[in-house]
VOPAGU-2260 file (C-alpha; in pm, 1 decimal, decimal comma):
REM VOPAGU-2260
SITE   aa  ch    i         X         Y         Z
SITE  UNK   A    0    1791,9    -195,5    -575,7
SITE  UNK   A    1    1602,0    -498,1    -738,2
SITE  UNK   A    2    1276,1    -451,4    -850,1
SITE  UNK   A    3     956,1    -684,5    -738,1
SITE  UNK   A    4     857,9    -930,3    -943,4
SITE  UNK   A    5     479,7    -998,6   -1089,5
SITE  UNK   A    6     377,8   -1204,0    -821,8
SITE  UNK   A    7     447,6    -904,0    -571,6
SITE  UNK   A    8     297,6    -639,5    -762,3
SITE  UNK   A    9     -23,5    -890,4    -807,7
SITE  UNK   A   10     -32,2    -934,5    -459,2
SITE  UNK   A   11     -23,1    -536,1    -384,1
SITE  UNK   A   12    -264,2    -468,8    -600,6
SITE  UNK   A   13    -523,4    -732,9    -428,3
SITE  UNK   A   14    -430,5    -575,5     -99,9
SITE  UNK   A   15    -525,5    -198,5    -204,1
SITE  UNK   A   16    -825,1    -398,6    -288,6
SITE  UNK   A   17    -876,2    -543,6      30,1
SITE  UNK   A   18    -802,1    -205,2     205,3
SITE  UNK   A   19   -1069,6      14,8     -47,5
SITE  UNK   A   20    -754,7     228,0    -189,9
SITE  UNK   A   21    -886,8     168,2    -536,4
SITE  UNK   A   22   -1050,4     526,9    -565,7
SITE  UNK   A   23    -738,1     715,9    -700,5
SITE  UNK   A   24    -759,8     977,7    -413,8
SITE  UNK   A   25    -716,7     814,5    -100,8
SITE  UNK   A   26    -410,7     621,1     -98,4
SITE  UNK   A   27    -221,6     267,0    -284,7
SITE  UNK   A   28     -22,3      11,0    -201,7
SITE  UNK   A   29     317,7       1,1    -340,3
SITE  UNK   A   30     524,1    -334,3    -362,4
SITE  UNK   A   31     874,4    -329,7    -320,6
SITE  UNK   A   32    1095,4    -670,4    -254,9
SITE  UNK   A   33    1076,8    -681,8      59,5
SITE  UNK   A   34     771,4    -513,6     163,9
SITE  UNK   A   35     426,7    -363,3     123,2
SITE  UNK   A   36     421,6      35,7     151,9
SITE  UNK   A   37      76,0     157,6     248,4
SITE  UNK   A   38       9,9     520,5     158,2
SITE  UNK   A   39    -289,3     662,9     309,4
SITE  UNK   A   40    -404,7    1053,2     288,0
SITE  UNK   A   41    -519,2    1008,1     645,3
SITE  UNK   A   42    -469,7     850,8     975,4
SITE  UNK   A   43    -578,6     452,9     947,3
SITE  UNK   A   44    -902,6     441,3    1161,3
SITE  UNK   A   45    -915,0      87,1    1306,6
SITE  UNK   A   46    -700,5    -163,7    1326,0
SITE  UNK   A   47    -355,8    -177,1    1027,6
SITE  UNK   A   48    -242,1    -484,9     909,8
SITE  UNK   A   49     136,7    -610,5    1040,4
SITE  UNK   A   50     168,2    -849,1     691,6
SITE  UNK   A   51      42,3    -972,3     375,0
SITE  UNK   A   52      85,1   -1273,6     231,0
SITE  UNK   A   53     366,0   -1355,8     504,6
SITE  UNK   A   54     533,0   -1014,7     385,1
SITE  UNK   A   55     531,5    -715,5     582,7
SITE  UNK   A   56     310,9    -436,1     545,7
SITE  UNK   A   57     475,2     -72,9     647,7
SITE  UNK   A   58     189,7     228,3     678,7
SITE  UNK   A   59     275,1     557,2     542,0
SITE  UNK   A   60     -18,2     772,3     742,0
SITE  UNK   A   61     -82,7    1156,5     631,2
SITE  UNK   A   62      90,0    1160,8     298,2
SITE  UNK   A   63     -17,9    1478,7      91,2
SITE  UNK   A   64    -270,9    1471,3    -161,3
SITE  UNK   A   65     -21,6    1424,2    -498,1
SITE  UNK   A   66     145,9    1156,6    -286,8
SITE  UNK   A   67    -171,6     967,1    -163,1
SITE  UNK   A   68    -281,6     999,8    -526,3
SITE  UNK   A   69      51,8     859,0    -683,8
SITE  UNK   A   70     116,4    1160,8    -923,8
């Protein structure tokens, strides 16, 4: 398994930005090679995002509270 490069984990951290997952509680963005993994404590209200940068974005909705918070 390869791990992403700067540019990725740059570009993961601008979209947790972007999606107000910058709290510590909520939920983050984790970059792997070949996608974005969304992890949100609760169901996305409005619309999610299909990409990122011409990557693709995959939601993780409902993830426990440890998860959501990375620990």
């Amino acid at each position: 398994m390869s791990v992403p490069d700067a540019y990725m984990r740059d570009q993961a951290e601008q979209l947790a930005q972007q999606l107000r997952l910058t709290d510590g509680k909520s939920g983050y963005v984790e970059a792997s090679p070949d996608a974005y993994h969304v992890y949100v404590r609760r169901k996305w209200t409005g619309k999610q995002m299909a990409e990122w940068d011409g990557v693709p974005v995959v939601w993780h909705e409902n993830v426990g509270t440890h998860k959501a918070a990375k620990r």
